[in-house]
C-alpha positions as CSV (number, residue, x, y, z in Angstrom):
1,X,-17.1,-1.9,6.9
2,X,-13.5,-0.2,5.6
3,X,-10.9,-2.3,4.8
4,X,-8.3,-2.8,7.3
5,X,-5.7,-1.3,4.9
6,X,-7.6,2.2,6.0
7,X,-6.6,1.5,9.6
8,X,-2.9,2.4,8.3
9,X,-4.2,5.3,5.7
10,X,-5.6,6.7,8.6
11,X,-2.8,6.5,11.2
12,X,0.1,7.5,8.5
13,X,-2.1,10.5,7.9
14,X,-2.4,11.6,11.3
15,X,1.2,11.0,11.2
16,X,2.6,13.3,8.9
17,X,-0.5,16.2,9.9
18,X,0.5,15.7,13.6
19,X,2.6,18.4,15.3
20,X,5.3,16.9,17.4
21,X,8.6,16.3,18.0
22,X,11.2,14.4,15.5
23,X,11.5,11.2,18.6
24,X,7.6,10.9,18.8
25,X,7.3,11.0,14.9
26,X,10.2,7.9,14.7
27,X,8.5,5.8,17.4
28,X,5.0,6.5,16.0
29,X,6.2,5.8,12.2
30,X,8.3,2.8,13.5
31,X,5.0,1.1,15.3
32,X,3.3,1.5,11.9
33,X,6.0,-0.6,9.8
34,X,6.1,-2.6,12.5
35,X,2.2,-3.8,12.2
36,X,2.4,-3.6,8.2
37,X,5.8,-6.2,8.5
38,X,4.2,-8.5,11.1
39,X,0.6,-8.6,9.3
40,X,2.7,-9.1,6.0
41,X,4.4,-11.8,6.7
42,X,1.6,-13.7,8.8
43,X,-0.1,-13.1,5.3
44,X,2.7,-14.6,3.4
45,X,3.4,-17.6,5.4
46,X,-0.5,-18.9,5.1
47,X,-0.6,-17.4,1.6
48,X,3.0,-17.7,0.1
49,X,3.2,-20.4,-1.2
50,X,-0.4,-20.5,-2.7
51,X,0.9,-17.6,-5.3
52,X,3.9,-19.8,-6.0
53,X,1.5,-23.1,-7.2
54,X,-0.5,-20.5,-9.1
55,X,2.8,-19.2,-10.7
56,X,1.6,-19.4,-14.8
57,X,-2.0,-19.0,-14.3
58,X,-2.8,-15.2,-15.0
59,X,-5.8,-13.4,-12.8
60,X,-8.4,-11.7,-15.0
61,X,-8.9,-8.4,-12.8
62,X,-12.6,-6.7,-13.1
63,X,-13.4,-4.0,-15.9
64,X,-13.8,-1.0,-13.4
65,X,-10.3,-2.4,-11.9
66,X,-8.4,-2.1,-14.4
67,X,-9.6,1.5,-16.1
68,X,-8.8,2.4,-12.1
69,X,-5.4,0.9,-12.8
70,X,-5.0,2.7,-16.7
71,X,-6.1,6.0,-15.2
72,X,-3.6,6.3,-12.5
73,X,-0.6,5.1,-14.3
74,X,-1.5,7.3,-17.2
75,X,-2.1,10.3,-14.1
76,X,1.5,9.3,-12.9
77,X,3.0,9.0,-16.1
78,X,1.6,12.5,-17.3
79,X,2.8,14.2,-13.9
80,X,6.3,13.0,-14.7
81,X,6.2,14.1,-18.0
82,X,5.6,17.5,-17.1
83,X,8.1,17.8,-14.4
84,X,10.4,16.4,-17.2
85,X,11.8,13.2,-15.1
């Protein structure tokens, strides 16, 4: 089962690949913040404050996760490099 998180991949992508006009692409893009606000801050009233008692306490993230993490910040950093920003 995908992650809910590719619900929105996959509707901002048919976003941006859809033809239509500039009012169908605001309402359409507008529906989508709206969800990702709403669902965020459901999240961050049962969840808030639990980050905020863990406040000191560092997370040890997997192996493969953080070589995932070094190779796209190093990707990103070396694209930026070359463009010269």
């Amino acid at each position: 089962m995908a992650p809910k998180s590719y619900i929105y991949i996959d509707n901002i992508y048919k976003l941006f690949t859809a033809k239509g006009n500039l009012n169908d692409f605001y309402e359409d893009s507008a529906k989508i913040i709206g969800e990702l606000g709403t669902k965020w801050r459901v999240y961050f009233i049962n969840l808030g404050e639990i980050r905020m008692m863990m406040e000191g306490r560092g997370i040890e993230l997997p192996p493969e996760a953080k070589k995932e993490l070094e190779e796209g910040f190093a990707e990103v950093f070396e694209r930026k490099v070359k463009k010269g920003k």
